[in-house]
N, C-alpha and C positions, 0 to 999 in steps of 0.2 A: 270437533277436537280430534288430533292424531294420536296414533301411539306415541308417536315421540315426543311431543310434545307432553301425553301423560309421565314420561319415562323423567323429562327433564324438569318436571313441572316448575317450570320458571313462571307460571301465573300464580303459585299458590301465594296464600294469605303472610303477612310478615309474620304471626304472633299465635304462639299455641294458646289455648285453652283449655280448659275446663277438664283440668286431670295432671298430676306432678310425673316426671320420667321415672318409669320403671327400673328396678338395678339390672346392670348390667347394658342398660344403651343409654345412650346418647340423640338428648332430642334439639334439632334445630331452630332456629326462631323461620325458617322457610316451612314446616309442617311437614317435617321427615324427620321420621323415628330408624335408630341404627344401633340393632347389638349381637352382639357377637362374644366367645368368649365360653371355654368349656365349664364354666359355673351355670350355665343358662342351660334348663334340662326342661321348664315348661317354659309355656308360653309367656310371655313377660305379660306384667299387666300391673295397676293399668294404664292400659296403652291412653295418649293422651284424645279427648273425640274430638281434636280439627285434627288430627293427623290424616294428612294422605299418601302417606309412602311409608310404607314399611320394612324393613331390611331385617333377614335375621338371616345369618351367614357364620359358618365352622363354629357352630355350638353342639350341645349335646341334647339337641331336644329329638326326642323318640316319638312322640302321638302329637296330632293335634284332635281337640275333644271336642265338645259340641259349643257352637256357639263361639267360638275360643275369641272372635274379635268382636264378641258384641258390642263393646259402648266404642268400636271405630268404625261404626258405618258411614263414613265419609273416605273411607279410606280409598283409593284409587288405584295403585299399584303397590304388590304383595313380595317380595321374592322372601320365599326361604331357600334357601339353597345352600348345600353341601355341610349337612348337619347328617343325623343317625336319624331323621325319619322315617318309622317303617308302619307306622298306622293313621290313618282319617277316620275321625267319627264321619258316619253318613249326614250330618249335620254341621260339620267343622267351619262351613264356610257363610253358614248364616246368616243376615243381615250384612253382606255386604253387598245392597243391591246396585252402589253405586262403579265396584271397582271392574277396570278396563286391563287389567293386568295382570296377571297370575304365574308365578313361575315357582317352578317346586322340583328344579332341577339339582342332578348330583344328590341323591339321596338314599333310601335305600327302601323305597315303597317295593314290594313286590305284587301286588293286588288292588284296586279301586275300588270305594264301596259305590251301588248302583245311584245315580241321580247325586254323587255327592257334589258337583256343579252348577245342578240345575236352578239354584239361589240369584248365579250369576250371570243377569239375562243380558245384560252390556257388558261382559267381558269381550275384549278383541282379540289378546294374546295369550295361552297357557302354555306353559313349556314343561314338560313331562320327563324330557331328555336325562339318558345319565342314570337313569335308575334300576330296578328290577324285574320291572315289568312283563309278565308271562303272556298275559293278554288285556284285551279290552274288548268292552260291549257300547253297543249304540246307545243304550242307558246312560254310559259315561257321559254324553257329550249331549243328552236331551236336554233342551231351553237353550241352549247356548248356541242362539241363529244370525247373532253380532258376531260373531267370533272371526277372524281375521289370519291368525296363524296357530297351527299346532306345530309343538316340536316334541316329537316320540322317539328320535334318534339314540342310540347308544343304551337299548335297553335289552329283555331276551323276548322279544316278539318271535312263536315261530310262526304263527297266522293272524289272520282277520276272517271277521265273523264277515256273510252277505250283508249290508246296510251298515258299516261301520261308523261312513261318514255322512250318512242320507239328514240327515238334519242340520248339518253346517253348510247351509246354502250360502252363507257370504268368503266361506273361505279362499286367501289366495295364497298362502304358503304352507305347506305339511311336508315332514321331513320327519321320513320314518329309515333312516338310514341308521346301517352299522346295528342293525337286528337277526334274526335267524329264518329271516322269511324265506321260503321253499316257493310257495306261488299263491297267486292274487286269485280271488272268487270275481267272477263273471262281472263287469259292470260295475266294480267298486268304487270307480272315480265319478261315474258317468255324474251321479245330482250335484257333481262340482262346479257348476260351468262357470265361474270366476275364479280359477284355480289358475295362478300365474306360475309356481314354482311347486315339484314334486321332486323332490329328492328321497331316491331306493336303492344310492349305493352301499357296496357292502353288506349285503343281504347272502344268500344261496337260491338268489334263483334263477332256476333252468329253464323255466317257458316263459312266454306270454302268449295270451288270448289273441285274437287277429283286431279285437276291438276292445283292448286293455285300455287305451285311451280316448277312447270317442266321447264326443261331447264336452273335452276340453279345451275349445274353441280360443278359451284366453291363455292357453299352457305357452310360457314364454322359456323357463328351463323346467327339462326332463336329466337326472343324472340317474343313469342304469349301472355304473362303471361297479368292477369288482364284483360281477356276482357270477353267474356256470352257464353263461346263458350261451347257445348254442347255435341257434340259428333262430331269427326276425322273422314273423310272418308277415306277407307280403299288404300293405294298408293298414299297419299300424301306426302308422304316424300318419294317416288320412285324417283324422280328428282337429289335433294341434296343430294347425296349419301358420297360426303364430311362433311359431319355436325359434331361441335367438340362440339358447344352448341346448345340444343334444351330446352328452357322455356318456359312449359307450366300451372304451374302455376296459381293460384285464379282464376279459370275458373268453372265452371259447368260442367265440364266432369266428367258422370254418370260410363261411361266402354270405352274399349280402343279394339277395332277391333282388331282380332286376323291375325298378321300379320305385325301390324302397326309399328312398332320400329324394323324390320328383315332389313336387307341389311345397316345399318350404323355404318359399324364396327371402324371411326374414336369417335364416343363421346364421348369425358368425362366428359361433365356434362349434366346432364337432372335432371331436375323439376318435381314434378306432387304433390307437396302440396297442400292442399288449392283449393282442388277439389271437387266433390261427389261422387266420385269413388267408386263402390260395388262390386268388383269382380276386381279380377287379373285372366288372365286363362292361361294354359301354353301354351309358343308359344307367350305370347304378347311381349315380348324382345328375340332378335336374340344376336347374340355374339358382345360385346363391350367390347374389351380386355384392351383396355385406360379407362373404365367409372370405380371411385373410390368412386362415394357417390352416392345415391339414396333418396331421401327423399320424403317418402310417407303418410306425415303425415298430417290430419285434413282433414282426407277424410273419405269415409262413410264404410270400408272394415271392414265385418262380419266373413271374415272366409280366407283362404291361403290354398291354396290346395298345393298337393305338386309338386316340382318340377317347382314352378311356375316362380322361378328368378336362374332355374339352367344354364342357357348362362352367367350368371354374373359373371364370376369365379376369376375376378379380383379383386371385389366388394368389397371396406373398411368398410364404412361407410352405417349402412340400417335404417331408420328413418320410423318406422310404429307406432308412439308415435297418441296419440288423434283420433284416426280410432274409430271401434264398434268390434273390434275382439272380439271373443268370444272362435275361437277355431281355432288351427293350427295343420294342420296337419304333420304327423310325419316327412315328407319329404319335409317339408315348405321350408327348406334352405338348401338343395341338391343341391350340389354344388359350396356353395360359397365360396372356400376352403381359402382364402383370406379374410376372415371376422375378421375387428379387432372390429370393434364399431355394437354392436345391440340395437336398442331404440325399445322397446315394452310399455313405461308406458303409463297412461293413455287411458287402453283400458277396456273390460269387459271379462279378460279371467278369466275362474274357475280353469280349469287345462291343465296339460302340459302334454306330453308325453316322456314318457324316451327316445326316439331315437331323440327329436328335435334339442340336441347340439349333436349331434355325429358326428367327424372328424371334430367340429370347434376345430382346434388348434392354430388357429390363435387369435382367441375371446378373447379379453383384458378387454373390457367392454359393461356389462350386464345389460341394465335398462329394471326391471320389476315392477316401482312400482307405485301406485292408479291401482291397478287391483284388484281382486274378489277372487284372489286365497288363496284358504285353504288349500292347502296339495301341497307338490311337492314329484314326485316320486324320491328314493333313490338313483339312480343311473341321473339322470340330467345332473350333471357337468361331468361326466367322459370321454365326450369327449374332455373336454374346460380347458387341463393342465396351460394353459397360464393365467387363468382370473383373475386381477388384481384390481377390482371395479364390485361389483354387489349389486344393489337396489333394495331392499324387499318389501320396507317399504312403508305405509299405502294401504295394503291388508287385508283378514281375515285369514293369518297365527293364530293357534294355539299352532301349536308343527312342527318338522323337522324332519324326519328319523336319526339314529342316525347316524353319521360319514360323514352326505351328502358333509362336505366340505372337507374332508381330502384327495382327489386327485388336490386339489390347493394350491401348495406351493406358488405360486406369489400373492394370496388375501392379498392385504391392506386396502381397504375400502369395510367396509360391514353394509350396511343399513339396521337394523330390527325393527326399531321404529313405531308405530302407525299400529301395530297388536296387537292380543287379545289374550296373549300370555298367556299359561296356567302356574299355577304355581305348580308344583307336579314334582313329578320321570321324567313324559316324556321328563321335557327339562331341569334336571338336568345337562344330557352332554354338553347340549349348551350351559349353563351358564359357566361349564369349561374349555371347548373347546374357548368360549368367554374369559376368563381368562387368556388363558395360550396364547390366538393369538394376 
């Protein structure tokens, strides 16, 4: 049986039993119970016992007590959520050895009593999110070795105990994001090794271990984005060598070890906007034949040496908009033979080099424009037959080589506004060339 399938239960039984609807919900003839409504301050009861879904949503219930579902031991999936929740007897959940579902999200728990799940040896899903949470112990999550996803996100976690998650060996998603985490104790993922999805954005933190991730062999997305983090030690992503998304994202990383993105040839998506980033060097990205978009923007990069994104070769989409470039070198984009989208504006470049679009044939569109540039040389476009959109505009353009566009039959939008555009012979041709395209 799947989670979703418990979620949808479209096998359950047509016909309740053996017990009338509680006030305040509504029970279906499918074996789902639903109330809601701020009259509802305990637990409703009693609940009917075929019921297998339970819903209790924007009421006013403050405790659940011991036992609270005892004659719905059939029940299957639980949500309470986003009620005044702020207590669990250590026994709240007793006898419901059969349910796969737990969600006690948007609440206002601020504490856990110890083993209060351990009743629940086939649950898959608990979702914790949203609440008040200061901490958790391993206790929390003892017997629960079914377990399948945690969601801890949007609580006030500022740490984790050693062994937090050592007992959810079947887990593949945990998402402890949008908490007050500072930094992870030694090895806290490691007894995960079916751990597909780890989400720690929006956290405060500043370091990681060189082997934060090891042993997450099946880690498919890793999201780090939003946290202080500063600089990557070198073989931390040696582990998750499966990785399809890696966000890293509104951080403080200055520069990126050389080395650090080699051996994760499934990605295709990776982050690094919104960083302080002063240097790419070559050799920081290995080959990533699936990765289609790059976005390297609003970071601190003065210059592109060449060859620096030539493992890219699949590479669509290259976002170096809002950087400090100044100047690329000729071999900046060697090898990205697969370039349709390049963002260059808002940078500080003066000039370009004639060989920097060479064998883009792929290149569609070209933003080059709030840059510095006064002059382009005459030959530019003459690798880029494809280029269908390219922005000029508000640069210190004066004048243009004569014929520079006429190896682009596909140009349909061409931005030259808010340059300082001279008026005499020199850009007689562009004004007809302007005319006649």
């Amino acid at each position: 049986m799947t989670l979703r399938s418990v979620l949808l239960l479209s096998f359950l039984p047509s016909v309740l039993a053996g017990g009338g609807c509680p006030l305040g919900c509504s029970c279906s003839r499918t074996a789902q119970v639903e109330c809601s409504g701020a009259e509802v301050t305990e637990m409703p009861t009693p609940l009917p016992a075929k019921a297998m879904s339970l819903q209790v949503t924007n009421t006013h219930l403050a405790a659940l007590g011991p036992a609270a579902f005892s004659n719905a031991s059939q029940l299957l999936a639980l949500r309470i959520e986003k009620n005044l929740l702020e207590r669990l007897s250590p026994r709240a959940f007793q006898g419901l050895a059969a349910l796969r579902y737990l969600s006690l999200a948007s609440n206002r728990l601020q504490e856990l009593p110890p083993d209060v799940f351990r009743p629940l040896a086939r649950l898959e899903a608990l979702l914790l999110s949203g609440n008040q949470l200061r901490r958790i112990q391993p206790a929390h999550f003892a017997g629960l070795s079914a377990l399948k996803e945690l969601q801890l996100h949007g609580n006030r976690l500022q740490g984790l105990p050693p062994g937090a998650f050592d007992q959810l060996p079947s887990l593949a998603r945990l998402n402890l994001a949008r908490n007050q985490l500072v930094r992870l104790p030694p090895r806290l993922f490691t007894p995960l090794a079916r751990l597909q999805v780890l989400r720690l954005y929006e956290n405060q933190l500043s370091e990681l271990a060189p082997r934060a991730f090891g042993g997450l062999a099946e880690l498919q997305e890793l999201a780090l984005y939003q946290n202080r983090l500063r600089q990557l030690p070198v073989g931390l992503f040696a582990g998750p060598r499966r990785l399809q998304k890696l966000l890293l994202s509104g951080n403080l990383l200055e520069t990126l070890p050389e080395g650090l993105l080699l051996g994760l040839p499934e990605v295709s998506r990776l982050s690094l906007f919104g960083n302080a980033l002063r240097e790419l060097r070559p050799g920081t990205f290995g080959p990533m034949p699936l990765l289609r978009e790059l976005r390297l923007a609003d970071n601190q990069l003065a210059s592109l040496p060449g060859h620096a994104l030539a493992n890219l070769t699949t590479l669509q989409v290259l976002v170096l908009s809002r950087n400090r470039l100044v100047s690329l070198a000729p071999a900046a984009f060697a090898g990205l033979e697969a370039l349709e989208e390049l963002h260059l504006h808002s940078n500080r470049l003066v000039t370009l080099d004639e060989a920097l679009l060479r064998d883009q044939t792929s290149l569609r569109n070209l933003s080059l424009h709030s840059n510095r540039l006064a002059a382009l040389p005459a030959r530019l476009f003459q690798g880029t037959p494809g280029l269908r959109a390219l922005q000029l505009q508000n640069n210190s353009l004066e004048e243009l080589p004569v014929g520079i566009f006429d190896g682009l039959p596909e140009l349909r939008d061409l931005q030259l506004h808010d340059n300082p555009w001279r008026c005499d012979a020199a850009t007689r041709w562009l004004r007809r060339w302007l005319q006649e395209n």
